[in-house]
N, C-alpha and C positions, 0 to 999 in steps of 0.2 A: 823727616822734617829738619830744616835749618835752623841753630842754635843760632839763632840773631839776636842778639841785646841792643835796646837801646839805650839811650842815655838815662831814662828814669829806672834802670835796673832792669826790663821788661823785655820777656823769652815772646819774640815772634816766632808764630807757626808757619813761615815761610817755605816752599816746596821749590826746590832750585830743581832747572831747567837740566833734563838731560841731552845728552850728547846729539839720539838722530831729532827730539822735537829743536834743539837749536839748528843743526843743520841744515833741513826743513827751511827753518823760517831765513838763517842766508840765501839759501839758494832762492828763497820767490825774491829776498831782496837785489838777489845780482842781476836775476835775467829782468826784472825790473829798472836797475840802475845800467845795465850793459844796454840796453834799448832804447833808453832815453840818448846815450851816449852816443852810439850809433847812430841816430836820428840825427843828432846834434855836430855829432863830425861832416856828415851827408851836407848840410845846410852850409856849415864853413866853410867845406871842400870847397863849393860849387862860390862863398861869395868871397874866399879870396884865393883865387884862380890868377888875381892877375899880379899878387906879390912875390914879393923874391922868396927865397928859401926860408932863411931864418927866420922870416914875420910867419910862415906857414908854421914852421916849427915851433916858435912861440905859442903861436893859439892852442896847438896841439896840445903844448905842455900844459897850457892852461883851462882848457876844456878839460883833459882827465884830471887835473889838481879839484877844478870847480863841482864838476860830475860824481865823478867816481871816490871822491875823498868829502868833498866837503856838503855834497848833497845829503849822504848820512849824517854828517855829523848835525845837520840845522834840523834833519825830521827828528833824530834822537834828540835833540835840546827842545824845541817846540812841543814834540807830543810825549816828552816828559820819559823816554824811553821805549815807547811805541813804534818802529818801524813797519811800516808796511809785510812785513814777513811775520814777524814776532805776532802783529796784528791779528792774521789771518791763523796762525798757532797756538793764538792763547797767550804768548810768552810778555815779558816785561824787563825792562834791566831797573834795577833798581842800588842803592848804595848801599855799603854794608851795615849802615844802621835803620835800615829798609824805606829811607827817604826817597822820593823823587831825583833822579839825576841832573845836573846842569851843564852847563858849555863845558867848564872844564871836564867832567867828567867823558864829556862825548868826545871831547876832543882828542884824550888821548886814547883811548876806544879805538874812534877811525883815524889816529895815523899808525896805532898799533896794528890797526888790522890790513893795512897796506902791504905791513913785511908778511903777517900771521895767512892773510888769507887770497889776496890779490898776487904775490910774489912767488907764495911758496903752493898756490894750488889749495889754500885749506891744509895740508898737512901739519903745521906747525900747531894751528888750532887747533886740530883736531888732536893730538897727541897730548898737547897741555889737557884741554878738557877730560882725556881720561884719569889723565895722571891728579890732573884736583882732586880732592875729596867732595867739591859742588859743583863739579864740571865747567869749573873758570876759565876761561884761558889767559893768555897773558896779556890784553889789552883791559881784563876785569880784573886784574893782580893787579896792573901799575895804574887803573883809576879807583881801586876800591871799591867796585860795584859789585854785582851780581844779577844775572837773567834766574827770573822765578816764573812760574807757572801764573795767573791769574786767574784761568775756568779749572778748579778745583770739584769736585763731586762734594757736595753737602756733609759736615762734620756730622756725628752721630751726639745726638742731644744727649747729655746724661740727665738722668732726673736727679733729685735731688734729694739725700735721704732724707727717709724719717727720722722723726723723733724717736726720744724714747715712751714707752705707752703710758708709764705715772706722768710723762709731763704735757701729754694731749688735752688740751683744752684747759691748762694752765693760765691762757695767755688770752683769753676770750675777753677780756673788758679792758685789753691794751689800745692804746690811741695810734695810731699808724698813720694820721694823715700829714704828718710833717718829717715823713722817711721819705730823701730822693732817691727819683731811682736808679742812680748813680751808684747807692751805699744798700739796694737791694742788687743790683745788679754785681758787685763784689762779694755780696755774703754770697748768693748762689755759685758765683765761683769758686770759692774756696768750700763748699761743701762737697762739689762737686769732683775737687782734685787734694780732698784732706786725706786724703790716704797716700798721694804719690809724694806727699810736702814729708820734709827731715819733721820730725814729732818735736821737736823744741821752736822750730821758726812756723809750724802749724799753730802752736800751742801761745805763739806772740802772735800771730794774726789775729786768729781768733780773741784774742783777749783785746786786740785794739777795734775791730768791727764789732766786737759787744760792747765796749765803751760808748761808739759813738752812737752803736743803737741806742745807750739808753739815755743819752747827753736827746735823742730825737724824741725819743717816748717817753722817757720820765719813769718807766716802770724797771727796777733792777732785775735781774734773775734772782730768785729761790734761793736760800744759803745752800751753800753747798753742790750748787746744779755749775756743772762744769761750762765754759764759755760757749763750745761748740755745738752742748747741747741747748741753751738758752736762745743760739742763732738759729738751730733747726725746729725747734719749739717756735719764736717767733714767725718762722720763713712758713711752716705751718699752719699757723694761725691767718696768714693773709691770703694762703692759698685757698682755705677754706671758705673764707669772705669771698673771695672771686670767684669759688664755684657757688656760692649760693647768691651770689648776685646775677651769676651769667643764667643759673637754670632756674631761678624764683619765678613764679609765673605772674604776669602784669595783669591790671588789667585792659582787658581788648585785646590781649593774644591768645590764641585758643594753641594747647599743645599740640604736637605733632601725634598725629593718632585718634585725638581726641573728636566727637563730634559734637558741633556747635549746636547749643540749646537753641531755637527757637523764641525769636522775640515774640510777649504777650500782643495778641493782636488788641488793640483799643476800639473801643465802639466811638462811632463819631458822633460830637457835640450838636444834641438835641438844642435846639435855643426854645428858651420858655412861649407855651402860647400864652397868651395873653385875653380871656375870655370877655370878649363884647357883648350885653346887650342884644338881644335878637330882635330885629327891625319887626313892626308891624307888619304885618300880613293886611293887605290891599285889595280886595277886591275888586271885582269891574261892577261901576256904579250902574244900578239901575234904575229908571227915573218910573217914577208910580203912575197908574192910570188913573185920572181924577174920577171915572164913572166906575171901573171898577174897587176902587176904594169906597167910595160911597155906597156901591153896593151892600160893601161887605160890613158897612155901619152899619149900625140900628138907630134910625131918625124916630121912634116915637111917634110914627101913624101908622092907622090901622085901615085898612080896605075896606071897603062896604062889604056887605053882606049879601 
């Protein structure tokens, strides 16, 4: 890794470019810039055919001044140190305080690399870049840049120690909703690399991100509980919270594994009868026989004898 500092005091893990992936990304840029060139003398030849010498020569000169010098230098300024080679390599130029590059910087770049790589075949460049300890050559010496790698393979996560075990769940009725994550994001860094810090500037870090921990919480650490351990007791405690918020079971989620109870089935809503009255029963009328009714009277006379 490259010892980069920037201006706030801060070690970039920068990975500078070595020798064949820069090589690599010149060569897609020349047969690139050498074809557009070519294309481009082809067209001139042909439209001025009918001038004297020296207007020929002119163009010439300034077709490869405009092509072959100055066409790097505006993709280097535009795409921020991107050249179409670097592009397709991964690679990147950047400044030595690991900024984005600008005209100046491109510009002495591509007229250094005139002499470095155009004049001398690559050899000059190539000899510098071994001879750097970051593989610079000498258009990266006299603009202050540097080409780095950009598609790096994934850093290895460190976890985060633990506490110590007396001070586990010390910290269980601390307030944490007004830590950003700006100043979590710091304390995990420094637990993570308190063993490679000098033990006097670990032992001022620590004491200034336990400050402003509790300037956020309002809860001090434990007399006597050392800084480093009060931030991994803390850092502890919110990890805690976020595994029992992430696995707490809700409801309406059924675990993984688990199977779903059966909803009660409901009987459906009988609506009340409502008991009427039973209508009369109606017979079919029957109209009586006057002779035989009378028959079946008794008129009180008697027949002879």
């Amino acid at each position: 890794m490259s010892g980069l500092v920037t201006g706030d005091a801060v070690v970039l893990g920068l990975q500078p470019a070595r020798l064949p992936s820069r090589a690599l990304a010149v060569l897609i840029d020349l047969v690139v810039v050498w074809a557009a060139y070519l294309l481009i003398t082809l067209g001139l030849t042909v439209a001025t055919a009918s001038l004297d010498e020296a207007a020929v020569m002119a163009v010439s000169v300034a077709s490869f001044l405009l092509v072959l010098v100055g066409a790097p230098i505006a993709v280097e300024t535009l795409s921020h140190g991107r050249s179409l080679g670097k592009l397709a390599c991964g690679l990147r130029v950047v400044r030595d305080d690991g900024g984005p590059i600008r005209f100046r910087h491109a510009l002495v770049r591509g007229a250094m690399g005139v002499v470095e790589i155009l004049m001398t075949f690559g050899v000059v460049a190539c000899v510098a870049s071994l001879v750097s300890e970051r593989g610079r050559r000498l258009g990266d010496v006299f603009a202050g840049t540097l080409v780095v790698r950009e598609r790096m393979p994934a850093a290895r996560v460190l976890a985060v120690p633990p506490p110590p075990p007396w001070l586990v769940g010390r910290f269980a009725g601390i307030d944490l909703s007004a830590v950003p994550e700006a100043l979590w994001l710091e304390i995990r860094q420094y637990l993570t690399r308190a063993r490679e810090l000098d033990p006097v500037v670990g032992r001022r870090l620590a004491e200034r991100l336990a400050d402003e921990l509790v300037a956020r919480t309002g809860t001090p650490p434990p007399a006597g509980v050392p800084a480093d351990a009060y931030l991994a007791g803390v850092v502890a405690e919110r990890q805690a919270r976020d595994a029992r918020r992430a696995f707490a079971p809700s409801a309406g989620v059924v675990a993984p594994g688990a199977v779903p109870s059966p909803a009660p089935v409901l009987a459906p809503a009988v609506p009340p009868v409502v008991a009427f009255p039973a209508p009369p029963v109606v017979g079919p009328v029957v109209e009586s026989d006057p002779v035989v009714e009378s028959k079946g009277r008794p008129t009180g006379f008697a027949p002879p004898a």
